[in-house]
N, C-alpha and C positions, 0 to 999 in steps of 0.2 A: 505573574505566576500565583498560583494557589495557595494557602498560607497548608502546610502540612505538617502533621503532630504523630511522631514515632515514642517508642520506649524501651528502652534495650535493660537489659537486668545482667549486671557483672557476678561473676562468679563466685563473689563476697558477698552478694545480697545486696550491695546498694544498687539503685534503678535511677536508670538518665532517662530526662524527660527531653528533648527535641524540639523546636517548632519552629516554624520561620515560611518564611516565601524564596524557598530553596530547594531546591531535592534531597529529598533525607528517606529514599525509600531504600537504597542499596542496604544490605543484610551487614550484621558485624560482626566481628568474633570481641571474643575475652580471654585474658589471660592472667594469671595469678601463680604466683608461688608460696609453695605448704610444705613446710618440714613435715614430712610424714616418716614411721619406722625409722627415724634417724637420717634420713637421705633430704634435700633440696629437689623437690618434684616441681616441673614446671608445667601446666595443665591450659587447655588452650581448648575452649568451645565455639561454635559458631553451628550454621546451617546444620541438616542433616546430614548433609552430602559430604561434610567437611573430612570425615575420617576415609573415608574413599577419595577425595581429591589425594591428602596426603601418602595415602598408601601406594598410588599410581605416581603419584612425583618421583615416588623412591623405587619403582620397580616393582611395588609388590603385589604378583596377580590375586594370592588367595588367603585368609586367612587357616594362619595352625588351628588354633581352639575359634569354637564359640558357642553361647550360653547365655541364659534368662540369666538376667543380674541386677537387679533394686530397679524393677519395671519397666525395663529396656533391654537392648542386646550387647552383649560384651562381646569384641572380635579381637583377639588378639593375634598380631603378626609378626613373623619373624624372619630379619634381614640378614643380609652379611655382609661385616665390614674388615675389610683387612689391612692394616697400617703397611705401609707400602717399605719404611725401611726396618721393623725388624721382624715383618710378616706375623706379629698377632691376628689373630683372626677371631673377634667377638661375635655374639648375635646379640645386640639389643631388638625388645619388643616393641610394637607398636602396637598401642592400647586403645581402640575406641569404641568408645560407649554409643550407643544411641536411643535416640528416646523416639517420641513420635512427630517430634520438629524439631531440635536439637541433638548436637552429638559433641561429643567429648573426647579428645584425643592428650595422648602425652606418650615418650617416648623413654623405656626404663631398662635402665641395662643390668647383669649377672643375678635378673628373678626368675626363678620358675613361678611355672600358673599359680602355686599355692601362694606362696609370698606376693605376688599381683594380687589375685585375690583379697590377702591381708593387707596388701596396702591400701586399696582401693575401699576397703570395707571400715578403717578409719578415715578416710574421707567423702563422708556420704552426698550421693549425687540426687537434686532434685530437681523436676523441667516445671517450667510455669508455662505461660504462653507467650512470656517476654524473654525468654532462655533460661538458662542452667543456673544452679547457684552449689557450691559445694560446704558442706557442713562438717568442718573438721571435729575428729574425735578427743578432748582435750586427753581424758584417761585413756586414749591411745597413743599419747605424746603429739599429736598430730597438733599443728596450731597454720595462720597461714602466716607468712613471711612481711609479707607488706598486702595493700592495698591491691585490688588489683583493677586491671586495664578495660578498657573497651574501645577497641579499634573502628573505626569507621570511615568508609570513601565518599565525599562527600561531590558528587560530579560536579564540574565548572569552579569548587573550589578546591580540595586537597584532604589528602588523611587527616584524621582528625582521629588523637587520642587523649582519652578520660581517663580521668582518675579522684578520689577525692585527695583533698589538699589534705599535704601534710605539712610538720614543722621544715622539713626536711626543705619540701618545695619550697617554703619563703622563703628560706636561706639563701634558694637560688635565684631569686628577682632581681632582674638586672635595675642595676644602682640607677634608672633614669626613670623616669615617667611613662609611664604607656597614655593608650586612646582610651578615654574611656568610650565602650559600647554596651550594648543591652543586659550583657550577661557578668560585666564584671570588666577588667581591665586588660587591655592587648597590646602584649610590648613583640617587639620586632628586634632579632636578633639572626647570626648568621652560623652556618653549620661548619664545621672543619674542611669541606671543601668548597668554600666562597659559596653554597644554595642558602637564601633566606627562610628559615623558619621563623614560625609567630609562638608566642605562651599566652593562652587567656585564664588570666586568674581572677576567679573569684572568694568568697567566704570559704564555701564547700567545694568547689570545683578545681581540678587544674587540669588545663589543657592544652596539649600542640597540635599544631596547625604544620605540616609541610604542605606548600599549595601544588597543585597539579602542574607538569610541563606548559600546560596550555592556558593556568590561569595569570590573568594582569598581575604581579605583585602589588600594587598601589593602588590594586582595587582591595584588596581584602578585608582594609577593615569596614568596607562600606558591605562588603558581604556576609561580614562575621555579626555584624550589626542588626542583619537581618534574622541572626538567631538568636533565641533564646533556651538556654539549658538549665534546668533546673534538675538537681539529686536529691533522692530519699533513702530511706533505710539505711 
């Protein structure tokens, strides 16, 4: 196989470099959490297409509003959800932005458009050509919460999600040795329902690995081997 070199940019600004003799072209999302206006907003970018997949998961044909919004299109929609035993009935919105290859969704409940608006306008959205990154407003209280994610399927091996290391992460390294491979260190560990996941730690990086139904387990680290990731910003 062909040695292939992607770049994805998480929503915090920091950018994952890729490369290997692997398939690394499937598309990714990101995700991050920002205390914005006092609330825990949980904000999730990928494709363009992304805020129309999830609008159609959830039933929904059309959007209420929409509107030119910081150089792209703002669609917001609205569902109905009704608690089955003491029949509250909310409508949280369904927020997404789109740009001209990327889009931006999050999911915000008891705001009208103005207050959306206002939140949205402390966390400002900008598209590169390697995805979204958002730019909290610090004098609008807005800050982000942690580090945030980038999600990736990685075919014949398994999801693969990023993040930069934190102190946090080391705490969690399992008390044994890992492999070392190209990009840092790969310990193998098992999920609460007997499925083995992998953590590749390096300097700047942490990352999990669940591998695919259809991948060897005991090949993995010969395939995690064949990548290397590097983070900037």
């Amino acid at each position: 196989m062909t040695v292939s070199f992607v770049t994805h940019r998480a929503l915090d600004g920091g950018t994952y470099h890729l490369e290997g003799s692997i398939d690394l072209q499937a598309p990714c999302t990101s995700a991050v959490e920002v205390v914005a206006g006092g609330r825990l907003v949980e904000f999730t970018s990928g494709p363009a297409s992304l805020g129309d997949d999830v609008a159609a998961s959830l039933g929904i044909a059309s959007a209420e509003s929409e509107l030119t919004f910081q150089k792209g299109t703002l669609r917001i929609f609205r569902s109905v959800e009704r608690e089955p035993r003491s029949g509250l009935v909310e409508r949280p919105s369904l927020v997404v932005w789109r740009g001209e290859r990327h889009s931006l969704v999050t999911r915000l409940y008891g705001l009208g458009l103005a207050a959306v608006l206002g939140l949205l306008r402390s966390v400002r959205v900008a598209e590169s050509e390697y995805g979204l990154t958002l730019q909290p407003d610090p004098s609008a209280g807005s800050a982000f919460a942690r580090p945030a994610t980038v999600i990736k399927e990685v075919p014949g091996l398994g999801l693969l999600e990023l993040s930069r290391r934190t102190k946090e992460h080391t705490a969690q390294l399992p008390p044994w040795k890992g492999v070392a491979v190209a990009s840092g260190e790969l310990f193998r560990d098992t999920l609460s329902d007997g499925s083995p996941f992998f953590v590749l730690s390096s300097t700047e990086i942490w990352a999990t690995l669940v591998p695919l139904a259809s991948t060897p387990v005991e090949r993995v680290p010969e395939l995690v081997g064949r990548l290397t990731l590097r983070h900037t910003g």
